[in-house]
C-alpha positions in Angstrom: -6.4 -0.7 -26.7 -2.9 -2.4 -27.3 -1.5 -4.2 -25.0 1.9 -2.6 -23.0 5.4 -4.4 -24.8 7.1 -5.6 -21.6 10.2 -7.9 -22.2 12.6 -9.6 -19.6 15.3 -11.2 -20.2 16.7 -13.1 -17.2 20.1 -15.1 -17.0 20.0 -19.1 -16.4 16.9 -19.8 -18.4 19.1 -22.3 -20.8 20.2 -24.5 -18.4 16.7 -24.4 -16.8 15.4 -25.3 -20.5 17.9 -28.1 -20.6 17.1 -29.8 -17.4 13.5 -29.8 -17.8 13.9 -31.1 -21.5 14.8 -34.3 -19.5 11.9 -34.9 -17.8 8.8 -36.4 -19.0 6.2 -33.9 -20.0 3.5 -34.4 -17.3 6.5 -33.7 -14.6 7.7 -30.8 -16.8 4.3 -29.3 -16.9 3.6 -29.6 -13.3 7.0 -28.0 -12.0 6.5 -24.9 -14.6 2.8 -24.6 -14.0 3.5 -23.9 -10.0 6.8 -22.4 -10.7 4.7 -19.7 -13.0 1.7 -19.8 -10.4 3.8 -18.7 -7.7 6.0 -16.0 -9.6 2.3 -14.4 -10.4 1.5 -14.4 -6.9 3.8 -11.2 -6.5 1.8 -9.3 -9.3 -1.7 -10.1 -7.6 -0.7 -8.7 -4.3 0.9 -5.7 -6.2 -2.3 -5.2 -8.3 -4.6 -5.6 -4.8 -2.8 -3.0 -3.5 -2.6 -0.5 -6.1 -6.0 -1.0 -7.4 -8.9 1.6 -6.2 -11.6 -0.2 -3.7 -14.8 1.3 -3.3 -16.2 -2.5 -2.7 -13.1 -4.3 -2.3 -15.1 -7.0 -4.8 -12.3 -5.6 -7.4 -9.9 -6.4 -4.8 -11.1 -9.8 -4.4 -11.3 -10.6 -7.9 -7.3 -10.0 -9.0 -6.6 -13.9 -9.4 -3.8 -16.3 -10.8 -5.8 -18.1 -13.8 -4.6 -20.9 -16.3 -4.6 -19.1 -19.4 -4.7 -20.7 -23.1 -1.6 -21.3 -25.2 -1.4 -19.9 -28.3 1.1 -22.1 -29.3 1.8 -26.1 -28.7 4.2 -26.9 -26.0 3.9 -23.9 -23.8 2.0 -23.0 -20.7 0.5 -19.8 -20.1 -0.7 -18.2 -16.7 -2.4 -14.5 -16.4 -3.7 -11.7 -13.6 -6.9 -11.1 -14.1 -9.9 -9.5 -12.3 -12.7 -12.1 -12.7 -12.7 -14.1 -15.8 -11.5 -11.4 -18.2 -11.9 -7.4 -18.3 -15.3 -6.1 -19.1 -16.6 -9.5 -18.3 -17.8 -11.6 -15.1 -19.1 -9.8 -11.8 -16.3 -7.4 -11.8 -16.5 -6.5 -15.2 -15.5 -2.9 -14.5 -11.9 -3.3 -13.6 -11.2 -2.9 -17.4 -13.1 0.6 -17.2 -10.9 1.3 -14.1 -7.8 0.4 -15.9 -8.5 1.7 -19.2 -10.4 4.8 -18.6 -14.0 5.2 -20.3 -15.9 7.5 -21.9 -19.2 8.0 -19.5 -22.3 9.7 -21.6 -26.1 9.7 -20.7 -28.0 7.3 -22.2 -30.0 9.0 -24.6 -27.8 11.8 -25.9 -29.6 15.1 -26.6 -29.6 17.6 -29.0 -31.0 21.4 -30.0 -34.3 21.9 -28.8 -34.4 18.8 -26.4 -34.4 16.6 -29.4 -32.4 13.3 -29.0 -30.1 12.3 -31.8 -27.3 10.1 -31.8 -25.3 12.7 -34.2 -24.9 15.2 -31.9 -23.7 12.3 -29.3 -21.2 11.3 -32.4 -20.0 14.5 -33.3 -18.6 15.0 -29.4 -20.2 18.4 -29.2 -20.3 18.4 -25.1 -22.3 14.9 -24.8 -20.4 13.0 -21.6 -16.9 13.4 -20.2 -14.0 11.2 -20.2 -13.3 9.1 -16.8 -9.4 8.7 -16.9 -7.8 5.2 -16.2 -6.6 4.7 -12.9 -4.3 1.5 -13.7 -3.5 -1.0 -11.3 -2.2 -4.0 -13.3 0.0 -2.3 -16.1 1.8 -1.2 -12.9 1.8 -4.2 -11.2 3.3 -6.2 -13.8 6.3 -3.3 -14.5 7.2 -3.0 -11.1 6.7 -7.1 -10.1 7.4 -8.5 -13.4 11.1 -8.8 -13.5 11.1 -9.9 -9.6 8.0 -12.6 -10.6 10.4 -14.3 -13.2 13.1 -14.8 -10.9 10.8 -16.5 -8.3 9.3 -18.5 -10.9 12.6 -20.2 -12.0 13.6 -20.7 -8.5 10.6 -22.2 -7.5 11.2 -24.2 -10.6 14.5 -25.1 -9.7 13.6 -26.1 -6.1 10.9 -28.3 -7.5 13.3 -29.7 -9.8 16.1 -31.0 -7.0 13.6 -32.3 -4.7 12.3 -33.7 -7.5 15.8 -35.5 -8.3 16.3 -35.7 -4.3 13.0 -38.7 -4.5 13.9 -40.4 -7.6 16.2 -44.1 -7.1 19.6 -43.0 -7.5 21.6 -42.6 -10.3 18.2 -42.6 -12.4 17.7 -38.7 -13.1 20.8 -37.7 -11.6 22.4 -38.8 -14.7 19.7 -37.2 -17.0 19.7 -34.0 -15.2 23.7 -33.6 -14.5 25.1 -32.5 -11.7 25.4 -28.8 -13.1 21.5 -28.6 -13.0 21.1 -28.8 -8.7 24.4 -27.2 -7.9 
């Protein structure tokens, strides 16, 4: 299944890229960690609400994870139900989003005989279940609003951050441009 092409583009990111190049990385990583944590928090309450409860263990699954980066110097945060779709307790919210193809387990053929041709061929063997998506939404009609909250969070991090430090230490490194 490919994965939905969402791009944002958001004004100020330069200046934020600039001010947190002059801070050391562990500081860096901290403020954009949270900053990102928080901006994903808008997504998971979107994606509770939209997605279908029978259980509500779905519900309770949709959670802000540290994800892997792909590449080196860049921090990664995702939504996901449980660990990853299809897997973990609620491995079904990937079925739910997705849509699957629900057949009996032993497909059957002419005469009562059970072959797994007749189940290949598609000749009336099982129905399709629809997706009902709840995080492709989420993420459209959040995602733009998540980024802005991210960077001000990181932002707000960043000049209490400067507001602790001895004066004239990160002041100067930061600029006066960067809190105004």
């Amino acid at each position: 299944m490919p994965k939905p092409n969402i791009s944002i583009s958001l004004d100020g990111t330069k200046e934020l890229r600039k001010a947190l190049d002059n801070l050391d990385r562990t500081t860096r990583s901290k403020f954009v960690r949270s900053g990102l944590r928080v901006g994903a928090r808008l997504i998971v309450d979107e994606a509770r609400a939209r997605v279908p409860v029978r259980s509500g263990a779905l519900k309770k699954a949709i959670k802000v994870q540290s994800a892997k980066s792909r590449k080196k110097g860049t921090l990664s945060i995702r939504v996901a139900s449980g660990s990853v779709n299809f897997k973990g307790q609620t491995y079904y919210g990937g079925f739910i989003e997705y849509g699957y193809h629900a057949s009996p387990r032993y497909p059957v053929g002419a005469f009562g005989v059970i072959t797994w041709a007749s189940h290949a061929r598609g000749t009336g063997v099982g129905t399709f279940v629809p997706p009902r998506p709840f995080m492709r939404p989420a993420f459209r009609s959040k995602g733009a609003k998540s980024i802005e909250v991210a960077t001000a969070e990181i932002w707000r991090q960043m000049s209490g951050y400067a507001n602790k430090q001895p004066k004239g230490r990160y002041s100067r490194k930061l600029g006066k441009a960067a809190f105004a």
